[in-house]
Steps between C-alpha positions, in 0.01 A plus 500: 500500500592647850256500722566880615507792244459789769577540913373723718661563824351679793869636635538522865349788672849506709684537218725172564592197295261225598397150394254627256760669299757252541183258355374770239828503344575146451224434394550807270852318358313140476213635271665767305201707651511868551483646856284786626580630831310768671485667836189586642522795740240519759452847711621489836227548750550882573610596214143666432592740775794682353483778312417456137845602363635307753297148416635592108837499621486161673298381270783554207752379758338205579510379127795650388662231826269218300618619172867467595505208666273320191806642228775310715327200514360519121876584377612200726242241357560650148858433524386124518373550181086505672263761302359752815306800506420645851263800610413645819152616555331709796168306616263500784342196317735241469312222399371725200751586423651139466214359286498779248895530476515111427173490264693814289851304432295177436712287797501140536564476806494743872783455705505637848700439842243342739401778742461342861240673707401452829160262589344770705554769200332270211194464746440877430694537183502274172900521390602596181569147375170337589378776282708421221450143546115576467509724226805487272366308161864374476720239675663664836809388641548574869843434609542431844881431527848478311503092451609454095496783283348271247246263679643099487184375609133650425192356668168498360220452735191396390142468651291224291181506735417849456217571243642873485831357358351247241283745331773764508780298337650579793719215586595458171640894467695445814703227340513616218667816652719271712600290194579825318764635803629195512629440182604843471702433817566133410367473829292158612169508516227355757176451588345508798138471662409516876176292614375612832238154603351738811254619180407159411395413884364887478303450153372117625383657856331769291312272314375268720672239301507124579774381409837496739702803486797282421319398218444842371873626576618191293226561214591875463887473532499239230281739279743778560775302509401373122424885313832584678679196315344625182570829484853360595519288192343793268818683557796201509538535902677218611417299809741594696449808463094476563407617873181399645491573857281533842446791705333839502631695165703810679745287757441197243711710189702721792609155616575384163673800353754494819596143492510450111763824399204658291640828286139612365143374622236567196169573650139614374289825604130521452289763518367512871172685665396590844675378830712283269614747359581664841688205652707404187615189285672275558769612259472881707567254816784311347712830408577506870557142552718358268885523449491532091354751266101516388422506166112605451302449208117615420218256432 
């Protein structure tokens, strides 16, 4: 069975043909999966001081552009024999918007081009896709670049030592999502785990522990190191394709993705409160850091 039934596509807001499309539809023609693409108009900032008649009018301009530019590119994909249905729609809530539009056509799967906004902005405003990796209840893919239409090589990173994750099924959905692209794409699939030590020293200092900090490094990477291997082996992952590495997660998988060609990195969300939820995941960080696309999926 394919693993998609239903896309949805976030078009661009500038109208052009971008990575996400170029991804949506092959992965459109490798599934046999329909395509819904819609446009998302947002007000312009004065636009509330025109004239009434006046905001109709550019209102109905604005999405008869949208509507135009989404029939080209429908009757273009169509001619490739892809099933697409567009619509433009007038919002001041995007993100709304988004999550009801995909929950009503049932999608499998959000695609969107990754949106890059400036450091100083997200300190006062959350973008759009940290919100939709935070809220949609389906897999997201954020695509950051043109790289393979269809992804070659798809990434799964994994996080044995959190609690969070084990309860959740977590790890186990992201590969299972990464497993599913991949043989869609007949794309390779990896694993990969990054093991920062500085919270083993950090954890042993905390506790007042005896023993040497080597000691503890050693004892925890071997634990880690071990439900890695077997969530590895639940799924067929072959060694070579197993990556167990040192360093602090963000430059750790930024590093990785760069040097190893990776098409898609499959990464988890969880549901976050407070200041964490203020300074972001590492999967929010990531989307800024990495070469490839992001593929998010819930816990």
């Amino acid at each position: 069975m394919s693993q998609y039934q239903r896309l949805f596509l976030i078009a661009d807001r500038d109208m052009r043909h971008t990575p996400a499309l170029q991804r949506a539809a092959a992965l459109a023609t490798a599934s046999d999966a329909a395509l819904h693409i819609a446009a998302f108009v947002e007000p312009f900032a004065t636009l509330s001081l025109l004239d009434k008649s006046v905001q109709d009018k550019t209102r109905e301009s604005y999405l008869q552009e949208h509507r135009e530019w989404l029939k080209d590119e429908a009757e273009l994909l169509r001619s490739t024999g892809i099933k697409v249905t567009t619509e433009a729609v007038w919002t001041n809530h995007a993100l709304e918007e988004i999550l009801q539009h995909a929950a009503e056509i049932q999608a499998d799967l959000l695609i969107k081009d990754l949106q890059h906004e400036p450091a100083l902005k997200r300190a006062f405003i959350t973008p759009l896709d940290w919100h939709l990796l935070r809220e949609s209840p389906i897999p997201v893919l954020l695509v950051s670049s043109p790289g393979n239409a269809l992804p070659r090589r798809v990434v799964a990173a994994v996080d044995p030592s959190r609690p969070q994750a084990q309860e959740s099924d977590l790890n186990q959905r992201i590969i299972e999502t990464a497993n599913g692209l991949a043989l869609q794409c007949d794309a390779e699939l990896h694993l990969l785990h990054t093991y920062d030590p500085t919270l083993a020293y950090l954890t042993n200092a905390v506790a007042g522990s005896v023993s040497s900090g080597s000691d503890l490094v050693e004892e925890l990477r071997s634990k880690l190191q071990a439900g890695f291997n077997a969530l590895a082996d639940d799924y067929g992952v072959p060694a070579e394709r197993r990556h167990f590495i040192i360093g602090s997660p963000i430059s750790a998988i930024a590093d990785f993705a760069r040097l190893n060609q990776t098409d898609v990195l499959v990464m988890g969300t969880v549901q976050r409160q407070g200041l964490d939820k203020l300074i972001g995941s590492t999967t929010e960080h990531l989307l800024y850091q990495v070469p490839c696309s992001i593929l998010a999926v819930k816990a």
